[in-house]
Structures are given as structure tokens and as C-alpha cells.
KEVEX-10699 format. One record per residue (C-alpha): x, y, z; residue in three letters. Coordinates in steps of 0.2 Angstrom, whole numbers, plus 2048, in hexadecimal, padded with zeros to 3 digits. Example, Ala and Ser with C-alpha at 12.3 -4.5 7.8 and 13.67 -1.06 7.14 Angstrom:
<sites>
{site {83E 7EA 827} ALA}
{site {844 7FB 824} SER}
</sites>
This chain:
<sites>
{site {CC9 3FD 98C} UNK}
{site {CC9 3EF 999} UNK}
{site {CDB 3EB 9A2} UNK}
{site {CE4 3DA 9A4} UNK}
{site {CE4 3D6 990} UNK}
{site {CEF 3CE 988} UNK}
{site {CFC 3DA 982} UNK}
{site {CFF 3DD 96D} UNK}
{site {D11 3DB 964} UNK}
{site {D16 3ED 96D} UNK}
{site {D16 3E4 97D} UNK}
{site {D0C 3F6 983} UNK}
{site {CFE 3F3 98F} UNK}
{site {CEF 3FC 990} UNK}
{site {CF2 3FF 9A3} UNK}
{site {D01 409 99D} UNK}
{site {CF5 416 998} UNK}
{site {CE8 416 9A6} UNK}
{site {CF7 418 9B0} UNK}
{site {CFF 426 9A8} UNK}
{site {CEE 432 9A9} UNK}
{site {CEE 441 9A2} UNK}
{site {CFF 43F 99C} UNK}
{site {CF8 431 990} UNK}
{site {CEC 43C 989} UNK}
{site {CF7 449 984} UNK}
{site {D02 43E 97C} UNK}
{site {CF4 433 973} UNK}
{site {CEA 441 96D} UNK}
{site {CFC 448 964} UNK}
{site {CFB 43A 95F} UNK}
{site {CEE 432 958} UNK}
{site {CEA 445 951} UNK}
{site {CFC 440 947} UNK}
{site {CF4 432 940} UNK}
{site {CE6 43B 93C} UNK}
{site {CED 44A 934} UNK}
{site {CFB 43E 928} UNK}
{site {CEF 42F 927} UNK}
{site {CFE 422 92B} UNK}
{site {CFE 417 93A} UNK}
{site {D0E 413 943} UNK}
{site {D16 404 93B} UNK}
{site {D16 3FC 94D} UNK}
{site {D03 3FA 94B} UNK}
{site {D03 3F1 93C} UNK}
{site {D0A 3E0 944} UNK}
{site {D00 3D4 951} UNK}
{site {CFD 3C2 957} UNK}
{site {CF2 3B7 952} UNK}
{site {CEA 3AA 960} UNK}
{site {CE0 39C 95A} UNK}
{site {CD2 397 966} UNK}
{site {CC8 388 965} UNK}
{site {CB4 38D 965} UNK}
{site {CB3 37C 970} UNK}
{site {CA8 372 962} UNK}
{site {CAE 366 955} UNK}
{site {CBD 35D 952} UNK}
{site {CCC 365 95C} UNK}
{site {CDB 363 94D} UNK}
{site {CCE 36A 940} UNK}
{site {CD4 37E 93C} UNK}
{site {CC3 382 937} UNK}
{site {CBD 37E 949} UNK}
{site {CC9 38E 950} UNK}
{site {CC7 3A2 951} UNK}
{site {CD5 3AD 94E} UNK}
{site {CD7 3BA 959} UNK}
{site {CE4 3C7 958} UNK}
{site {CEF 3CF 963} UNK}
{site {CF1 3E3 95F} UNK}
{site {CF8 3F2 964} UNK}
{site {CED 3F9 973} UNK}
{site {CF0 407 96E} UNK}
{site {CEB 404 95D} UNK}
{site {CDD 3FD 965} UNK}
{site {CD9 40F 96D} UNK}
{site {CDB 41A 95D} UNK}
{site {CCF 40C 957} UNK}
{site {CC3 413 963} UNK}
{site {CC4 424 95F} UNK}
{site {CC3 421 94C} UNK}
{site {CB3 414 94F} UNK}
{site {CAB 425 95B} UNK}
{site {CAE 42F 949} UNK}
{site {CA5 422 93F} UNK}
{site {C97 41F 94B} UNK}
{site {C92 433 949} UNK}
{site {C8F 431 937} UNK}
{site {C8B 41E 933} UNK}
{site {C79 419 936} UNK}
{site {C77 406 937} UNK}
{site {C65 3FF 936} UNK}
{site {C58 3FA 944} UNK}
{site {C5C 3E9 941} UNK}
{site {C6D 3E7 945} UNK}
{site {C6E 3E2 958} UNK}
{site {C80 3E0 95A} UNK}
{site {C8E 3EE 960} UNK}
{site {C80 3FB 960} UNK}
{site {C7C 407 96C} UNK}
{site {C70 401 97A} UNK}
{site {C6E 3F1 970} UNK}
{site {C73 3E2 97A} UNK}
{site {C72 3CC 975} UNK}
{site {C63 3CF 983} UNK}
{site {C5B 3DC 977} UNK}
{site {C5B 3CE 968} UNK}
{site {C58 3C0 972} UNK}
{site {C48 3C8 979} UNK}
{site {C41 3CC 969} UNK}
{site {C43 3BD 960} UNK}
{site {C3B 3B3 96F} UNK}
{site {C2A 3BE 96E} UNK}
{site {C2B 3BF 95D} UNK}
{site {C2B 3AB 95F} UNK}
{site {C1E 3AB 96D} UNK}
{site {C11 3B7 964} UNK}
{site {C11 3AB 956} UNK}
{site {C0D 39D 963} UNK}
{site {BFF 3A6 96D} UNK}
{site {BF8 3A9 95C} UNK}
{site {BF9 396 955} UNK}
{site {C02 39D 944} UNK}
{site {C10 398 93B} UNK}
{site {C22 39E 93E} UNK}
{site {C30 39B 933} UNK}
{site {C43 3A2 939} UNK}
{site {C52 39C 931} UNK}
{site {C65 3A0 93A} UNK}
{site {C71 3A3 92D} UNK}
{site {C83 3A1 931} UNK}
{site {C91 3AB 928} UNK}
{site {CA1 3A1 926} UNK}
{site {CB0 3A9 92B} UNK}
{site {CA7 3B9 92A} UNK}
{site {CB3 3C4 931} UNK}
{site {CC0 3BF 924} UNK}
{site {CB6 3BE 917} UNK}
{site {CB3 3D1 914} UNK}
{site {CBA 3D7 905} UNK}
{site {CC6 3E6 909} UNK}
{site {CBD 3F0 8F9} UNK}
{site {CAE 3EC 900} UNK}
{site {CAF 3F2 912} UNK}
{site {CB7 404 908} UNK}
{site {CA6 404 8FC} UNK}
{site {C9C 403 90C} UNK}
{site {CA4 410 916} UNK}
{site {CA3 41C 908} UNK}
{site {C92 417 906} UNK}
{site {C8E 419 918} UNK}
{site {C94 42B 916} UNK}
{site {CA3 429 91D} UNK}
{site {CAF 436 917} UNK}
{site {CBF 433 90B} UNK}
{site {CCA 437 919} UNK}
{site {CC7 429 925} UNK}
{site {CC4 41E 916} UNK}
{site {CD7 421 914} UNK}
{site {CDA 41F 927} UNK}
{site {CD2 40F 926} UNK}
{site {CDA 409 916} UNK}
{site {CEC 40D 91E} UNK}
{site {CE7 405 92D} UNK}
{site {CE4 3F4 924} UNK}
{site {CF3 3F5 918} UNK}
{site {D04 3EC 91A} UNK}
{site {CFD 3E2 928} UNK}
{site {D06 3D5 92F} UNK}
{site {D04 3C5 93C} UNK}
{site {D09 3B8 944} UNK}
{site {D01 3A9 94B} UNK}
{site {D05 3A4 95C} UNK}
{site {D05 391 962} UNK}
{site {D0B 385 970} UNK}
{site {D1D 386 96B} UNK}
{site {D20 395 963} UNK}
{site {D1A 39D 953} UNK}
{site {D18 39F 941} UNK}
{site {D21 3AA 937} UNK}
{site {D1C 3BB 932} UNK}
{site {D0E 3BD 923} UNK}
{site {D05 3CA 91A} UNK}
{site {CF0 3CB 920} UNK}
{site {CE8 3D0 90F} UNK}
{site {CD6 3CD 912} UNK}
{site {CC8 3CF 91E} UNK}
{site {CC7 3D8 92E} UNK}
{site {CD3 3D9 93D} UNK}
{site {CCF 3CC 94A} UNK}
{site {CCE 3D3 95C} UNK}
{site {CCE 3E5 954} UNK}
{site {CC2 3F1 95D} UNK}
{site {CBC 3FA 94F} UNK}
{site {CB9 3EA 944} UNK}
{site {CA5 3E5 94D} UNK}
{site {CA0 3F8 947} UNK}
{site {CA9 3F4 935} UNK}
{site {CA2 3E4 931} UNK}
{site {C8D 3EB 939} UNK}
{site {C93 3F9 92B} UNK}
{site {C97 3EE 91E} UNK}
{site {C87 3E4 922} UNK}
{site {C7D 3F1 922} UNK}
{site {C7F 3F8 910} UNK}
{site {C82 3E5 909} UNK}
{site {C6F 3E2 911} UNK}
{site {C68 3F2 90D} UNK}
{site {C5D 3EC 8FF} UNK}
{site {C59 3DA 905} UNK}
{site {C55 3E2 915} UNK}
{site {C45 3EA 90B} UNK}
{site {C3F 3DA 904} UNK}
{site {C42 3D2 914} UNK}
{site {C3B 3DD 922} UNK}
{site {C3C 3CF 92E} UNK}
{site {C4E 3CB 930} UNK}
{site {C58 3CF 941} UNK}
{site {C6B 3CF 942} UNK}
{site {C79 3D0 950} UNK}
{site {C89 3D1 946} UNK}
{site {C8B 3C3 93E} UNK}
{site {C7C 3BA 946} UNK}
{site {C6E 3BC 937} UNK}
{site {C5A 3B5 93C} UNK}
{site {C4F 3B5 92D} UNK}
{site {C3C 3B3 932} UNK}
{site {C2C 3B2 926} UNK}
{site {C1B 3AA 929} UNK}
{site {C1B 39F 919} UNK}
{site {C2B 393 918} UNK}
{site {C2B 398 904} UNK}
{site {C2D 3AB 908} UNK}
{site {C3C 3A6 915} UNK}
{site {C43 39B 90A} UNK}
{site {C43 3AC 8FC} UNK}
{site {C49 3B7 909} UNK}
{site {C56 3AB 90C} UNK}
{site {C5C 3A9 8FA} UNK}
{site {C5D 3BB 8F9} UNK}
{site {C67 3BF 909} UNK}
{site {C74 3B1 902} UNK}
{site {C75 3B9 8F0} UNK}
{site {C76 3C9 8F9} UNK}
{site {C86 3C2 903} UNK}
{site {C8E 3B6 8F9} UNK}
{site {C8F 3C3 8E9} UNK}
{site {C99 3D0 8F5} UNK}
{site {CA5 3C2 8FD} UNK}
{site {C9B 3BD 908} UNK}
{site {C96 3A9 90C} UNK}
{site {C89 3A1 915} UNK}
{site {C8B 392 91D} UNK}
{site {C81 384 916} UNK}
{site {C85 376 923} UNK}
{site {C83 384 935} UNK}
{site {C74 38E 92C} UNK}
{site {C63 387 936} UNK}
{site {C50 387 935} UNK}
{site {C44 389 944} UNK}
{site {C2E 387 93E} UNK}
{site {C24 38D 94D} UNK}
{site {C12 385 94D} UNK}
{site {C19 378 940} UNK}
{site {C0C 370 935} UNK}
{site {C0D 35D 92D} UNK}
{site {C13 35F 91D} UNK}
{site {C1B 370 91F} UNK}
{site {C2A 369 913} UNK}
{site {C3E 372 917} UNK}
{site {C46 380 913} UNK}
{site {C53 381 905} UNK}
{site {C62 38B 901} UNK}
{site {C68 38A 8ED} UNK}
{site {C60 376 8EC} UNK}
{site {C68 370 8FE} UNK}
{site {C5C 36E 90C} UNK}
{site {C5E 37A 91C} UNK}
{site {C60 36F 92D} UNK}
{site {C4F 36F 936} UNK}
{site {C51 370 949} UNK}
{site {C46 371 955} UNK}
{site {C53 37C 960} UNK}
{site {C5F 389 95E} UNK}
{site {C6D 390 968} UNK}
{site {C6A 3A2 963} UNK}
{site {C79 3AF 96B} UNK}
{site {C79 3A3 97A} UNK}
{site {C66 3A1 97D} UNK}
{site {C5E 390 978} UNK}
{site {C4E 395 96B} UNK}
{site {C42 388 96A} UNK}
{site {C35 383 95B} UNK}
{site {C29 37E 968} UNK}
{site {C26 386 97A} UNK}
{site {C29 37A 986} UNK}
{site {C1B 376 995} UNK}
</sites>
């Protein structure tokens, strides 16, 4: 873990570890072997702050314009780690999912999508990639959902129970200019600023997908970050109607207003992509994962 966070409710630094050596990990190995072995947290862990930061688009004094993150335990945050090293031995999460996996990078889907894009160009044929945007995705994960997936992923009962302990009786706050709220009960979706949640939710994503995945072979994601493409615009429109039933039936909600639709080598009279009756915004650009994408190569 990187130093100079901000510290959780236990006011413990992660320099307080690094510092201490191998005296640190004699005690968190006792440790976190305790957890292990009882499958009960310390209560201390249970609590944290809850920041809201401003994405820096829309209207400032709208809520919905803001991200929660939350302030933890560090050390929570470390058995965290050791628990995701656990789930990564036994979890196998599909080609297509770029984000949070080993030697895959932005960079990696990025470059992919761009020659995808390119060889359509050089070979004069149609294109059709739509970006579907998840509301509140994080938060929207169903508690018995993300349990079904681990035990579907193989994980075994034990660490199901781990897990299921770790997200019971939690409790935040939110911090703000003045002060902050009082204490309340979080009863849904995943920790923010948790470091084991990015490897939960490419779980959960992973088995919710599996059998739309089939049907729609060519479908990228980074997290969250879902790129549907198809060389007809009826087949991506299909394949778009069955991601969102496949999403929305689990808890899941895509974003009709954010979800986007790029035509390379567009036609006159290529009509627009809908989702459920409601026309899909046609752009000519898109920012995807920080990199501009474009319809049409620029000379």
C-alpha cells in the first residue's frame, strides 16, 4: 500500500506498519490468521468516513454529481489484500474484462478498441459500439448477489462467511466542511475505497455476464466500463437489450441518459440505436477511460 493516505476511523497509519518491519508482520499474521480461524472482524473495522468528491462535471449542489469514498481501517485494508491474493487463486474472470487484472492495464483496452476501430476503417466496413454506463454501480450490487457469485466462482464457504462478516453491521459517516453526519447503518452495495471491492465487483460481473457474454462475443469491459460492438446496428442494438436485461434483472441499472453510440464508416440512413423504446445518444466522439475515441479518423 502506497503511504501519505488519508488515515481511517482508527486514526492508524499505514506508515505505522512499514515502520514497525518484521514486528508488523508477526503481529498481523496473528492476526489476521484470528480472523481467519473465528471468521469475525474486529468491531474497529466495521466503522469509516465517508468523503464525497465532486467528478468536476455537472451541477455542483446536485448529489448525484458526487462519488463517495470511504475512509477505512488500513489495516483492514491489508487483510483485504490477503483475502483478494486467496480469491484470485481460485476465481477465473473472462478475457474480456480489462480492469483490476493482472498484466491488464487502461493502455491494454484502449489499444484494442482503437485497432478494432481502425481495421473496420482500412476495410471501409461498418462498426457499431455502444458505451453502456452503470449507475451507481458500485452500490447497486445486491449483497445476495455478490455471495451467489463467489459461490459460483468456486470460492469456498469459508471465505463466503469471511466476506459476509466483513460487510455486516457496517457503519459510516459522512464527512463535510463543517463537521459531520451522524452515524448510520450501510446495508447495500460495496464498500467504497475498499481494496478488495474492484476484484468483487469483476466477480460479480463475471458470472452476471456469463451467458450474454456468449451471444455477444464482442463486448470489452474495464470494471464498470462496458463496450458493446457489432457490424449491424440491429445486432448491437440485440446485444444491448440483452446486457441490460441481464443487469437490470440482478439489481443492476444501466444508465439511459450516459449510455452512448459511436457508427464507424456511417452510412446515410443508418437509423439509431434504442434501448427498451428510447433512442441511445449518437456521438461522433467518446471519452473512453481517459482516451478520446472518434467515429471518424481525423486527417
Amino acid at each position: 500500500m502506497k503511504s501519505g493516505k488519508a488515515v481511517g476511523p482508527d486514526d492508524i497509519p499505514v506508515e505505522v506498519w512499514k515502520c514497525l518491519g518484521e514486528a508488523a508482520v508477526e503481529f498481523l499474521t496473528r492476526l489476521f490468521n484470528m480472523v481467519l480461524e473465528s471468521e469475525k472482524m474486529p468491531e474497529e473495522w466495521r466503522r469509516s468516513e465517508l468523503v464525497p468528491i465532486f467528478k468536476i462535471k455537472g451541477d455542483v449542489q446536485s448529489c448525484s454529481n458526487y462519488r463517495g469514498i470511504k475512509l477505512m481501517s488500513h489495516t483492514m485494508k491489508l487483510w483485504e489484500r490477503v483475502v483478494e491474493a486467496r480469491l484470485r487463486k481460485v476465481v477465473e474472470i473472462c478475457e474480456q474484462q480489462y480492469g483490476f487484472m493482472p498484466r491488464k492495464s487502461t493502455t491494454d483496452a484502449i489499444f484494442a478498441l482503437r485497432i478494432l476501430m481502425e481495421n473496420y476503417r482500412d476495410g471501409q466496413r461498418e462498426l457499431h459500439c455502444v458505451f453502456v454506463d452503470l449507475e451507481k454501480a458500485y452500490d447497486r450490487v445486491p449483497r445476495e448477489e455478490l455471495w451467489y457469485c463467489m459461490r459460483k466462482s468456486g470460492v469456498a464457504e469459508k471465505y463466503v462467511r469471511v466476506l459476509q462478516d466483513m460487510y455486516e453491521k457496517s457503519w459510516t459517516v459522512v464527512r463535510y466542511a463543517v463537521g459531520q453526519t451522524e452515524e448510520f447503518k450501510v446495508e447495500v452495495g460495496l464498500h467504497q475505497g475498499s481494496a478488495l471491492s474492484p476484484f468483487l465487483f469483476a466477480m460479480v460481473m463475471d458470472q452476471l455476464s456469463e451467458e450474454v457474454r456468449q451471444e455477444s462475443p464482442c463486448t470489452m469491459m474495464f470494471a464498470d466500463d462496458i463496450v458493446i460492438c457489432s457490424e449491424s446496428r440491429e445486432q448491437v442494438e440485440e446485444n444491448l437489450e440483452r446486457w441490460r436485461f441481464a443487469l437490470e434483472r440482478r439489481g443492476m441499472k444501466v444508465s439511459r441518459s450516459k449510455t452512448e453510440y459511436i457508427f464507424v464508416n456511417e452510412r446515410e440512413g443508418s437509423g439509431t440505436v434504442r434501448l427498451q423504446g428510447e433512442e441511445v445518444k449518437k456521438v461522433q466522439e467518446f471519452k473512453y477511460l481517459g482516451s478520446t475515441v472518434e467515429s471518424e479518423e481525423k486527417r
